[in-house]
C-alpha positions as CSV (number, residue, x, y, z in Angstrom):
1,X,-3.0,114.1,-30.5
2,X,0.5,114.9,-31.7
3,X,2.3,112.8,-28.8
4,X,-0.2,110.2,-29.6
5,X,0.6,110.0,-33.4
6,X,4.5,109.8,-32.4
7,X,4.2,107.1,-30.5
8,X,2.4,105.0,-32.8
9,X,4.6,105.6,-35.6
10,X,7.6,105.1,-32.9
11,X,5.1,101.4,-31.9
12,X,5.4,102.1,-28.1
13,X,2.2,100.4,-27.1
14,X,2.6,101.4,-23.3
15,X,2.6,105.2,-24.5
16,X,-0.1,105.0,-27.0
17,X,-2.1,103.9,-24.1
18,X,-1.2,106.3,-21.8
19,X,-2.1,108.9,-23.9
20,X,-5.1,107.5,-25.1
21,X,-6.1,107.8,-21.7
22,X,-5.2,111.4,-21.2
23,X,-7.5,111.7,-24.2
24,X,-10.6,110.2,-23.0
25,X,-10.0,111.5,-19.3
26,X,-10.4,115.0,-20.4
27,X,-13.4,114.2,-23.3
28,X,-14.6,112.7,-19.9
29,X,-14.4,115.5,-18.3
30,X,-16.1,117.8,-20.4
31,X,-19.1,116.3,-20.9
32,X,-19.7,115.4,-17.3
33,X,-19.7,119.0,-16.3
34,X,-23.2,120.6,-15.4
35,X,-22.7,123.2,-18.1
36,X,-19.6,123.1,-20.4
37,X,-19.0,126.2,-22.7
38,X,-20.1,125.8,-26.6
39,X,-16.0,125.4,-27.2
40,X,-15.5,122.2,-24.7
41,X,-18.5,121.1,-26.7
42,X,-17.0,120.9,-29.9
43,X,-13.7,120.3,-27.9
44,X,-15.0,116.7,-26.6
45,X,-16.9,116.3,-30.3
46,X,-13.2,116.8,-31.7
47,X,-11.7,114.4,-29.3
48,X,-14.5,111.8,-29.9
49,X,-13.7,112.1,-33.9
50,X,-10.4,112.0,-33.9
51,X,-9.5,109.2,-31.3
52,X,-13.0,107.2,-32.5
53,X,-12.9,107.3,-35.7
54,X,-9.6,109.0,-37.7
55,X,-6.9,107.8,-35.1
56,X,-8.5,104.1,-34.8
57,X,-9.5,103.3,-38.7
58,X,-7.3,105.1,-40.1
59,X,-3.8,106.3,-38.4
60,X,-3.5,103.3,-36.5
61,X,-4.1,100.6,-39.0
62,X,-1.6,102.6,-41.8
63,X,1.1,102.5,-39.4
64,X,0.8,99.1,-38.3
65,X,0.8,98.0,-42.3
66,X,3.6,100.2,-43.0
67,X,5.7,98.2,-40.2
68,X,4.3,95.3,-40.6
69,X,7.4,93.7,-42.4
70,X,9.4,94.7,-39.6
71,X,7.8,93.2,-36.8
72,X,9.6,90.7,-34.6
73,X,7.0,88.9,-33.1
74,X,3.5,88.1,-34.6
């Protein structure tokens, strides 16, 4: 989550998707196992909340208006 927060602040689209990715590849992973542990549980529930709902309504969308200004191409 911390590589994912530097590059948005850093606005490297390529990289925010790529670790986006790694992200939902391993909440993926949890939760298709037969019988994850109570910890991968709330693992994947903390992955789910963070990418779902802090990173994309909130971390996302601050550090996009705080650039905004600076943007070359709209």
């Amino acid at each position: 989550m911390i590589t994912l927060m530097k590059y948005t602040y850093l606005m490297e689209p390529e990289k925010v998707q790529e670790e986006l990715d790694k992200l939902w590849n391993r909440y993926q992973s949890i939760i298709n196992k037969t019988n994850p542990s109570w910890e991968e549980i709330n693992e994947a529930r903390a992955l789910l909340f963070l990418t779902g709902q802090i990173y994309c309504e909130k971390i996302a969308v601050e550090a996009i208006e705080r650039r905004l200004h600076i943007l070359k191409v709209k």
